[in-house]
Backbone as a chain_set.jsonl record, in Angstrom:
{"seq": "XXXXXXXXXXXXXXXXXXXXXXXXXXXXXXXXXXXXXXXXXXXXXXXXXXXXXXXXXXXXXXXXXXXXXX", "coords": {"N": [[-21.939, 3.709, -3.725], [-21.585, 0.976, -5.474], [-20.458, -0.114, -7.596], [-19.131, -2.249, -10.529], [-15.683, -2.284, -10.498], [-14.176, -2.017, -12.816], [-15.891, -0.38, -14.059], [-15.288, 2.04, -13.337], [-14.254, 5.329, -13.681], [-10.453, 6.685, -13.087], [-10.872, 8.716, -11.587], [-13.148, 8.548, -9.993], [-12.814, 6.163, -8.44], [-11.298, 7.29, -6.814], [-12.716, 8.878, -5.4], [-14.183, 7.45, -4.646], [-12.975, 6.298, -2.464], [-11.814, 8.078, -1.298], [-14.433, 8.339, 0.177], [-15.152, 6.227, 1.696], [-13.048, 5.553, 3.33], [-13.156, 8.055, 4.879], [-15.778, 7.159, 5.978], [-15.213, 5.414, 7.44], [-13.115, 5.979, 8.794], [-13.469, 8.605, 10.073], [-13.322, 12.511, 9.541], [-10.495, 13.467, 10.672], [-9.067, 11.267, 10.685], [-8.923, 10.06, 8.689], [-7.409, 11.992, 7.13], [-5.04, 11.693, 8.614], [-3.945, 9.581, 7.64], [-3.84, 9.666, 5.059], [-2.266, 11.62, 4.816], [0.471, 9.706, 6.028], [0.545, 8.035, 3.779], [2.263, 6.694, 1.455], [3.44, 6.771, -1.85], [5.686, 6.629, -3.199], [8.68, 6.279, -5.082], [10.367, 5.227, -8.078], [11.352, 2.28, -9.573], [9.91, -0.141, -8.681], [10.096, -3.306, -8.524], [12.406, -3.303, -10.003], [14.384, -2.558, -7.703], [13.672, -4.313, -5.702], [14.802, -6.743, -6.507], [17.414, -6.224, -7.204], [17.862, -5.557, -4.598], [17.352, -8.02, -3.047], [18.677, -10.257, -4.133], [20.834, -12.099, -4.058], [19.281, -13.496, -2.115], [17.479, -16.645, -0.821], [13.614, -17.263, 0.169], [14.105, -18.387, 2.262], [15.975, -16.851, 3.48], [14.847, -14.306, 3.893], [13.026, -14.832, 5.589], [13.691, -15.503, 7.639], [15.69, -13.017, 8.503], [13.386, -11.181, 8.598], [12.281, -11.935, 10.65], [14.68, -11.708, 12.612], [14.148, -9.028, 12.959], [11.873, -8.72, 13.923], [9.259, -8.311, 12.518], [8.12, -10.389, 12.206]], "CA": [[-21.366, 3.505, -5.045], [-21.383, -0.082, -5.752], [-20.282, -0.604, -8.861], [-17.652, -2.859, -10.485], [-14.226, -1.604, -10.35], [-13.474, -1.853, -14.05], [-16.612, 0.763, -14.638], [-15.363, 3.221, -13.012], [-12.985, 6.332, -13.842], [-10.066, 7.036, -11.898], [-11.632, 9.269, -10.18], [-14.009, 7.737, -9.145], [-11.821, 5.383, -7.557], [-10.34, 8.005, -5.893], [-13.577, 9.653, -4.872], [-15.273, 5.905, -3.76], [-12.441, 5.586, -2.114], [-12.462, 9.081, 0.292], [-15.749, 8.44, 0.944], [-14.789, 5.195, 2.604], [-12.58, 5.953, 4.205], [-14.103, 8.602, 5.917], [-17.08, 7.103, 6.442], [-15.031, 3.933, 8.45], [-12.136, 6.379, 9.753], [-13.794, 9.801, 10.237], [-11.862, 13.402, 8.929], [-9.209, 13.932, 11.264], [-7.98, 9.961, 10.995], [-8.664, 9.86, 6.775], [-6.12, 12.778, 6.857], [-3.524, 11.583, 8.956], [-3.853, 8.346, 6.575], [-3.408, 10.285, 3.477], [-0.87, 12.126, 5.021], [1.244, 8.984, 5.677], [0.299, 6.926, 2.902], [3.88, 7.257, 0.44], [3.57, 5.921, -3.167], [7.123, 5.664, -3.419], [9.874, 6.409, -6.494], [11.073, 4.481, -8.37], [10.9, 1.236, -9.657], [9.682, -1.263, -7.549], [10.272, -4.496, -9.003], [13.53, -3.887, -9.868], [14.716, -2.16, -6.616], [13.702, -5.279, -4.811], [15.372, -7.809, -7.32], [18.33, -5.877, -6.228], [17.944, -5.515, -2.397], [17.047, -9.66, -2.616], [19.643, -10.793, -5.519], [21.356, -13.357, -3.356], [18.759, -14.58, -1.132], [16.896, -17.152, -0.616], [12.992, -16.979, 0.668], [14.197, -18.554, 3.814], [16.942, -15.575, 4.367], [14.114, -13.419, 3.863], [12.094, -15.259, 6.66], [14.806, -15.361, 8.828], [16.112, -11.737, 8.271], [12.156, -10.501, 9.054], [12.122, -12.657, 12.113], [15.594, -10.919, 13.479], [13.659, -7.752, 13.061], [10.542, -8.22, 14.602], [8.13, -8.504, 11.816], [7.044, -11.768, 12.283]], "C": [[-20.837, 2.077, -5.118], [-21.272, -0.776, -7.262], [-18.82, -1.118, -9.471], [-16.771, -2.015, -10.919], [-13.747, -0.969, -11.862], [-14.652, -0.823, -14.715], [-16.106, 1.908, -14.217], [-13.801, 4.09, -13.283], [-11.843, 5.907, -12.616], [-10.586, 7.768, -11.217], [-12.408, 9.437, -9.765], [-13.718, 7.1, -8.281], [-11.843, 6.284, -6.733], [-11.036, 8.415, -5.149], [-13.964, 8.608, -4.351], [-14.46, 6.102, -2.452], [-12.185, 6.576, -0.572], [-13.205, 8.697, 0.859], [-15.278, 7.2, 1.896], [-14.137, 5.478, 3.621], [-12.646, 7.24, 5.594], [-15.035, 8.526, 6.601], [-16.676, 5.625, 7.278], [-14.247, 4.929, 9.434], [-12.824, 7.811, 10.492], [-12.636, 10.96, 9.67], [-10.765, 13.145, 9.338], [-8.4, 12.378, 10.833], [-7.943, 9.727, 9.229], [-7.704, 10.546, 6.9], [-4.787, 12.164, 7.599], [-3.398, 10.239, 7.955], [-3.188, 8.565, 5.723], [-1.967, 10.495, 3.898], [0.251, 11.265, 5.53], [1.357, 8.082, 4.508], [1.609, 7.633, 1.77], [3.461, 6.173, -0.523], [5.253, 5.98, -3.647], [7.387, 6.336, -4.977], [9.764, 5.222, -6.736], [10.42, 3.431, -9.121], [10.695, -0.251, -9.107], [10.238, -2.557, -7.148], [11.686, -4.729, -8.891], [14.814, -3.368, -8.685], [14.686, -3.649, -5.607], [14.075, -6.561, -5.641], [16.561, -7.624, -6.91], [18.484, -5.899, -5.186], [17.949, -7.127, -2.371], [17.77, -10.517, -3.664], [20.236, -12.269, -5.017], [20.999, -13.926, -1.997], [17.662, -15.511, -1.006], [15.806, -16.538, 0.371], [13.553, -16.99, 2.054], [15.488, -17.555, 4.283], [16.1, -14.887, 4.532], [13.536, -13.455, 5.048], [13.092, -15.223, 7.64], [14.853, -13.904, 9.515], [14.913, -11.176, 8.951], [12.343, -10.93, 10.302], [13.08, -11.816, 12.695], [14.975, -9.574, 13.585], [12.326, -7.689, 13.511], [9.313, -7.967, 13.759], [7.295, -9.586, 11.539], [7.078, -12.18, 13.655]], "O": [[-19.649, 1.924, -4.832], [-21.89, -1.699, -7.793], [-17.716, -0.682, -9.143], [-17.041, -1.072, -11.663], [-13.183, 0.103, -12.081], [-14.422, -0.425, -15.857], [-16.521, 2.917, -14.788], [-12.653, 3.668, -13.143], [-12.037, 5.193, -11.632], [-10.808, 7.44, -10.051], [-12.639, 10.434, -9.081], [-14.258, 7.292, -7.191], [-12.522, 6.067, -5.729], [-10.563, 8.557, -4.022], [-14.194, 8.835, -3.163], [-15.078, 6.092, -1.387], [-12.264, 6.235, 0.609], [-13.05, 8.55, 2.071], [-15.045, 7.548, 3.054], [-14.616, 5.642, 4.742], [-12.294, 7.223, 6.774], [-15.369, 9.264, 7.529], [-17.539, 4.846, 7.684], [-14.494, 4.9, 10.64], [-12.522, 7.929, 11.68], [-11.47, 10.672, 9.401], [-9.932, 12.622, 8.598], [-7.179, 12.394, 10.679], [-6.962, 9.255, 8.654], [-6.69, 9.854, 6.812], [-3.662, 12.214, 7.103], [-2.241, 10.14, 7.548], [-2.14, 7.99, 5.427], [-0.927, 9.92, 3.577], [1.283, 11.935, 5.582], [2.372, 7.398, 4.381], [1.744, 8.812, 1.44], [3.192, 5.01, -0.22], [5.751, 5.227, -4.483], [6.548, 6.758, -5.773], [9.291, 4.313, -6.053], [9.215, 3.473, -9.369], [11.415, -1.241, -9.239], [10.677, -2.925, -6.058], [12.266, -5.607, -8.253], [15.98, -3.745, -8.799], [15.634, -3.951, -4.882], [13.447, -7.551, -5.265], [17.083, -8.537, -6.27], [19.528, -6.401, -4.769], [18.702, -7.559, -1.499], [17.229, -11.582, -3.962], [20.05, -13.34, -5.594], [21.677, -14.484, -1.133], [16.609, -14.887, -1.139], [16.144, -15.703, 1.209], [13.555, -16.046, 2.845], [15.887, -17.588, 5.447], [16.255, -14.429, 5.664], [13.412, -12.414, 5.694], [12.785, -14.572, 8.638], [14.345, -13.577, 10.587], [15.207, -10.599, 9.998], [12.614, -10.051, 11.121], [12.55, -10.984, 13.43], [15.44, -8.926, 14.522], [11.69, -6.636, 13.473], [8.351, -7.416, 14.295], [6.236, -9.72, 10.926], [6.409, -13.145, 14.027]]}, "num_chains": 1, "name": "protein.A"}
């Protein structure tokens, strides 16, 4: 199913998008995928306007660094 993105239903998407993934990860590892993959509450944007209100990128880069993500 190679067709551009903006032709296709959602679910299509959704269905392209099993198949892929099954057909790179196999069943058992698509499911544990799914089964962590979290879409999250809320609102995103302004959850992290809040959490980052008074910092600068470079606290950000810092802050990651003390934690082991960079």
């Amino acid at each position: 199913m190679n067709m551009p993105l903006k032709e296709l239903t959602p679910a299509e998407v959704r269905r392209a998008g099993w198949e892929a993934l099954r057909e790179k990860l196999g069943p058992a590892s698509t499911l544990k995928f799914i089964l962590d993959y979290d879409r999250g509450e809320g609102n995103y944007t302004e959850l992290r306007k809040k959490i980052f209100k008074e910092k600068t990128v470079k606290d950000i880069i810092e802050d990651m660094k003390k934690e082991g993500y960079m």
